[in-house]
C-alpha positions in Angstrom: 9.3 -27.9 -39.1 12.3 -30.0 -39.6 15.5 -28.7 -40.2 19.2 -29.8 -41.1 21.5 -30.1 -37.8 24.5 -29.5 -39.2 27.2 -26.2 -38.1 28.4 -23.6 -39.5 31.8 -25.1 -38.6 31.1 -27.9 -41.2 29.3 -26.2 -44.2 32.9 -24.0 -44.0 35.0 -27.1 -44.0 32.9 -28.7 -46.9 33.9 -25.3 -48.9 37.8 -25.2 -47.4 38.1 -28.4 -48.6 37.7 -27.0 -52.3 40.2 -24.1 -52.4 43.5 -26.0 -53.4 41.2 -28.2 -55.9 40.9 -27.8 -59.4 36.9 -27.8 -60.3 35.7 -31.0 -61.4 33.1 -31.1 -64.3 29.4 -30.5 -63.1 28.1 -31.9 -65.9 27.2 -28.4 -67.2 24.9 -27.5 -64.4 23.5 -24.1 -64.8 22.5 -21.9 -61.7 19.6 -19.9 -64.5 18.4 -23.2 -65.1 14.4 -24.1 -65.0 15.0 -27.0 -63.1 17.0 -25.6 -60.5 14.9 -22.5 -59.6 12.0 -25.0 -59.3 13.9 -26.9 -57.0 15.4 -24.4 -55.2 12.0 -21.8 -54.7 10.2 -25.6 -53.3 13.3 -25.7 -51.4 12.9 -22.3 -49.6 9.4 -22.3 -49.5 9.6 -25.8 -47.3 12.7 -24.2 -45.0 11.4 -20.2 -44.9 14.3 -19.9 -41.8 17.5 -20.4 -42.2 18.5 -23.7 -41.2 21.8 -22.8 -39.9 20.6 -19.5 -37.4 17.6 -21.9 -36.4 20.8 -24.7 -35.0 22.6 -21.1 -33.8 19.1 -20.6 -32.2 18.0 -17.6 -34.3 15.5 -17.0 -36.8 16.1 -15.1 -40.1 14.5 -15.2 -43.2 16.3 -18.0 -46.1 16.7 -17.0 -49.4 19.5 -19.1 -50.7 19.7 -22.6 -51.1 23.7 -23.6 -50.8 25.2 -26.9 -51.6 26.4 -28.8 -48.7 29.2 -30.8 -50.9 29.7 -28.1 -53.7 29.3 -29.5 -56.8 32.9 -29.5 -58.0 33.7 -32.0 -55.0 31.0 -34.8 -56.5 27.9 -33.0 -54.3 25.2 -33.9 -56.0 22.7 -31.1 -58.1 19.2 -32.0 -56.9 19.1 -33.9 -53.9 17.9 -32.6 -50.8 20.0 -34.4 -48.2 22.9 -32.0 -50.1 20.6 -28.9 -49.8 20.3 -26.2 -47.3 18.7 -23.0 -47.0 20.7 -19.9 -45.3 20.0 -16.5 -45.2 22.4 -14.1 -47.4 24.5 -13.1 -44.6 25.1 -17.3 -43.4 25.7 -17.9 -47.6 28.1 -15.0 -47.9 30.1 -15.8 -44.4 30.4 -19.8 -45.8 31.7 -18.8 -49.3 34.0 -16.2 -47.6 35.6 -18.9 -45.6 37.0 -20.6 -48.5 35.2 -21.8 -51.1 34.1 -18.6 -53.1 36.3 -19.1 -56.1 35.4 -22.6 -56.5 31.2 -22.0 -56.3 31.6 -19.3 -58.9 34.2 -21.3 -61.4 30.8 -22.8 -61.3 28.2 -20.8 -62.6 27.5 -19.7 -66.0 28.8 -16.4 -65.5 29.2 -13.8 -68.4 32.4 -13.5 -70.4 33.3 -9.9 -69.1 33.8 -11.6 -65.8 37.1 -12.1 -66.3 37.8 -12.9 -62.2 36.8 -12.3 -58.7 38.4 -8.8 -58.3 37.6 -7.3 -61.6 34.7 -7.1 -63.5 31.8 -5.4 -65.2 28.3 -4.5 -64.1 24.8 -3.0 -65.1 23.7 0.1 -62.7 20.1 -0.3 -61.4 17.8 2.6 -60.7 20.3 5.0 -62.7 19.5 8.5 -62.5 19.8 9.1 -66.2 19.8 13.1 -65.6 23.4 12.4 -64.5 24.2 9.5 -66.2 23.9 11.2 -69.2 26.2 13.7 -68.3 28.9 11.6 -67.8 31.2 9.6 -70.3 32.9 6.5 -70.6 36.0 6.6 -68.7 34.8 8.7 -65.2 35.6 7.5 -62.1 32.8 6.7 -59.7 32.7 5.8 -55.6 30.7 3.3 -54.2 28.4 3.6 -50.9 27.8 0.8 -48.8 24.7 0.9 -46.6 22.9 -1.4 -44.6 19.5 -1.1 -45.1 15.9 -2.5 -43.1 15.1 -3.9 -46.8 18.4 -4.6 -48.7 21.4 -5.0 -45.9 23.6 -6.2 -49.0 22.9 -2.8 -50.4 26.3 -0.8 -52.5 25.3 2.5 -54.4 27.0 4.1 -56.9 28.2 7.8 -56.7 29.9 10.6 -58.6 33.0 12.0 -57.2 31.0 14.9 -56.4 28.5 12.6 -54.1 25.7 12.5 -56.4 23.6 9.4 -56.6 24.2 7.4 -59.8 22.4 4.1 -59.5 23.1 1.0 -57.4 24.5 -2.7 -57.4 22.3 -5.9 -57.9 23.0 -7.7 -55.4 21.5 -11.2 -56.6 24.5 -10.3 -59.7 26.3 -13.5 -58.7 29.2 -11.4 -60.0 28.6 -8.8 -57.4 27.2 -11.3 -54.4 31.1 -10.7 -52.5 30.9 -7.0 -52.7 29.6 -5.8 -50.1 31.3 -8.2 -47.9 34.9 -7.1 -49.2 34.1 -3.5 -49.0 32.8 -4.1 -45.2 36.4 -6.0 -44.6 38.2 -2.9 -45.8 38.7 -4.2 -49.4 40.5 -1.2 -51.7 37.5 -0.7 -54.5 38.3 1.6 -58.1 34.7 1.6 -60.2 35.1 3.8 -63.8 32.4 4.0 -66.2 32.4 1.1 -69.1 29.6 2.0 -71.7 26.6 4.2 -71.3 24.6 3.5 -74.6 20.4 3.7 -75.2 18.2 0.7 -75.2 14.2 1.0 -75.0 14.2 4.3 -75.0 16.2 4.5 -71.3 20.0 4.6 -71.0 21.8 2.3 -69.6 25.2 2.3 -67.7 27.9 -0.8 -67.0 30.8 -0.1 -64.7 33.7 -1.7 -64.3 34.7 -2.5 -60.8 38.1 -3.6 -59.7 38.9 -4.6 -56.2 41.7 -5.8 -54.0 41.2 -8.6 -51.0 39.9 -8.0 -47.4 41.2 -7.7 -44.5 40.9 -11.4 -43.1 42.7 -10.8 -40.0 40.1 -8.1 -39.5 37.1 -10.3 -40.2 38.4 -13.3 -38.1 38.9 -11.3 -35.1 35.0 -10.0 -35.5 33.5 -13.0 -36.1 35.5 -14.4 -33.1 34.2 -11.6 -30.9 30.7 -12.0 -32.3 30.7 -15.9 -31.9 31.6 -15.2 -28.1 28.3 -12.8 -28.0 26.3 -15.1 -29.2 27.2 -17.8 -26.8 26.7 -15.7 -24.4 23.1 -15.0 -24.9 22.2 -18.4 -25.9 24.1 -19.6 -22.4 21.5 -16.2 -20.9 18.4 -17.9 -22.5 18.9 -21.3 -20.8 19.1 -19.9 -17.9 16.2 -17.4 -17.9 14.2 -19.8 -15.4 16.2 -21.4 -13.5 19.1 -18.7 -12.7 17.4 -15.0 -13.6 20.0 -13.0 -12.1 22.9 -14.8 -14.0 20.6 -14.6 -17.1 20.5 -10.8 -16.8 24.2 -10.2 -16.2 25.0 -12.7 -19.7 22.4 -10.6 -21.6 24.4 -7.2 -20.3 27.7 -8.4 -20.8 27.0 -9.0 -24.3 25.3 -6.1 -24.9 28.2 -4.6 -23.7 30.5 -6.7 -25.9 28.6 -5.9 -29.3 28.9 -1.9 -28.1 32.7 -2.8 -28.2 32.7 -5.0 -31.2 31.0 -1.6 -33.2 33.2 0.4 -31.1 36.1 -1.3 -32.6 35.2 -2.3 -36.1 32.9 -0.3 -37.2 28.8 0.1 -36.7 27.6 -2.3 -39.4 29.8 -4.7 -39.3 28.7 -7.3 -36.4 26.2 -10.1 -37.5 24.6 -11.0 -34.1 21.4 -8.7 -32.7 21.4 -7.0 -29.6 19.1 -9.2 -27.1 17.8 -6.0 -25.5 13.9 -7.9 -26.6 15.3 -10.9 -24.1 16.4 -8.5 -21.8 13.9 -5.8 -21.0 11.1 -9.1 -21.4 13.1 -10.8 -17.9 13.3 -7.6 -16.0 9.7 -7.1 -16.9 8.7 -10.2 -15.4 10.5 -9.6 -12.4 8.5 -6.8 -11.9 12.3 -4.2 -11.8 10.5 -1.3 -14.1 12.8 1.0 -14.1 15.6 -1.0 -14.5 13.6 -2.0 -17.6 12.9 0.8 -18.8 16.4 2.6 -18.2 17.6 -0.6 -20.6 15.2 0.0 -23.7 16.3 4.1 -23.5 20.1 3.1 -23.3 19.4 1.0 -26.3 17.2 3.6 -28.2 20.4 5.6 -28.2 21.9 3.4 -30.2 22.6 3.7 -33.5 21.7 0.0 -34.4 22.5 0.0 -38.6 22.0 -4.4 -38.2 18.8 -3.5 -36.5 16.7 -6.3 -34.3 14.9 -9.3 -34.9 11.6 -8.8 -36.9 8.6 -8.0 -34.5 11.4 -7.5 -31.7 11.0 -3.3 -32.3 7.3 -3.2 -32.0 7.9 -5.6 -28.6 9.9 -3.5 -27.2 7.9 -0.3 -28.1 4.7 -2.1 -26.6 6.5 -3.1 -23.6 8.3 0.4 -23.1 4.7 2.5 -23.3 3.0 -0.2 -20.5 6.2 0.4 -18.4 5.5 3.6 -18.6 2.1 3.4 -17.6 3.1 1.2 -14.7 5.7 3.9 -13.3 3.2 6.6 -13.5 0.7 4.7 -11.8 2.7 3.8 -8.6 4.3 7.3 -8.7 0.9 8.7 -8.5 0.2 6.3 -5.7 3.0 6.9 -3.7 2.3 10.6 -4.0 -1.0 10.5 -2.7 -0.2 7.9 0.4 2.2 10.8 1.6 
């Protein structure tokens, strides 16, 4: 499969070059259109990986398709030499680099949007038990979670910690949330209206937020860019240079283990290459250094988790170590 080489160093400048740039008519393109979802589902279903972790040599999932030019600088709607498919966490990291306020000037968005950092929201998957026990007015707390099947994921709580609902996270007034709340972001939510509709209540908040903490996020992403060099530098060199390959793969274990250590446990993008790491020591037939790796690693709490079908590798290669040790430990037993 094909794929756009382009970095992730020039999708950003495409968007910087927006932010001191009034928006420019777009011919009243509309995001909710027919056309565009057409487009854009063919897109994704042609590009399922994200085109930019494929150049980063990774593979997640796509589920956005992002204008290269954005529209407001004369990119054009439909064509797909100005289309690319990325994965939430590649869309949100672009936009969050400079051109957010530009790509939603864009869209058709609601009028109680009245700006980035304050705005209103329906609850999903309300517990209307509580929710009709509250009124308009009460202040509510947000929980951010990274989760195996939603790692955009904010719930909604009552100050007494009781589950409320959640966020949408495909809102395209709520698509930054997350991301600001991970940066350290200062977040007030209050009840807006609570009114009936098909027989179910129904809840809108209002959520007001300050900015993040860029210095914070620039000094992860430039300890989590040096990580991921350094396993893509470990992976060239897996057969030609082993031993250098398993000290890179180490070392940026260790880094990421500093980078949660530092900044928090959910807040690093690149995986831990314990997969690439156990597979080479496996090879080189050094079991219980092998093993002693994969244990060290289960003792993790890993909230980003690992690359799909990378835990049920590692699980599989664990249990045949296992076997292996057991089986010269029995032989060595019974040659003495």
């Amino acid at each position: 499969m094909a794929f756009k080489k382009i970095s992730r160093e020039d999708l950003i400048d495409e968007a910087t070059r927006l932010i001191n740039k009034p928006p420019g008519s777009v011919n009243d393109f509309s995001y909710e259109s027919g056309e565009w979802r057409k487009i854009k589902n063919n897109y994704i279903k042609e590009n399922p990986l994200c085109e930019l972790c494929l150049n980063e040599g990774n593979e997640n999932k796509s589920n956005d398709v992002h204008h290269i030019t954005p529209l407001s600088n004369g990119g054009d709607h439909f064509s797909e030499d100005n289309l690319i498919a990325l994965c939430k966490s590649c869309h949100g990291s672009i936009h969050a680099s400079g051109g957010i306020g530009v790509e939603l000037d864009l869209m058709n968005l609601s009028s109680s949007f009245d700006s980035l950092n304050n705005f209103t929201t329906q609850l999903e998957e309300i517990n209307e038990d509580l929710i009709s026990q509250c009124k308009v007015g009460d202040a509510l707390n947000l929980l951010r979670e990274r989760k195996s099947d939603n790692i955009n994921y904010v719930g909604v709580v009552n100050k007494s910690g009781k589950y409320l609902g959640s966020i949408n996270p495909s809102d395209v007034r709520n698509y930054y949330l997350d991301f600001d709340i991970d940066y350290g972001a200062e977040v007030s939510v209050k009840i807006k209206q609570i009114s009936p509709k098909n027989g179910r209540l129904e809840c809108i908040i209002e959520i007001s937020k300050g900015d993040p903490d860029w210095e914070k996020y620039h000094k992860l992403l430039a300890k989590d860019n040096e990580a991921k060099e350094i396993i893509f530098q470990a992976k060239t060199l897996e057969k030609n240079n082993i031993e250098e390959a398993i000290f890179l793969y180490r070392k940026a274990i260790g880094m990421l283990k500093e980078i949660e250590q530092n900044f928090g446990d959910n807040l690093r993008y690149q995986r831990f290459p314990i997969n690439r790491l156990s597979l080479v020591l496996e090879k080189q037939k050094r079991y219980k250094e092998c093993l002693e790796e994969i244990e060290a690693y289960e003792k993790l709490t890993d909230k980003i988790g690992l690359y799909a079908g990378d835990k049920e590798r590692i699980e599989k290669r664990k249990e045949k170590i296992i076997k292996i040790i057991s089986k010269e430990l029995g032989n060595t037993l019974e040659s003495t």
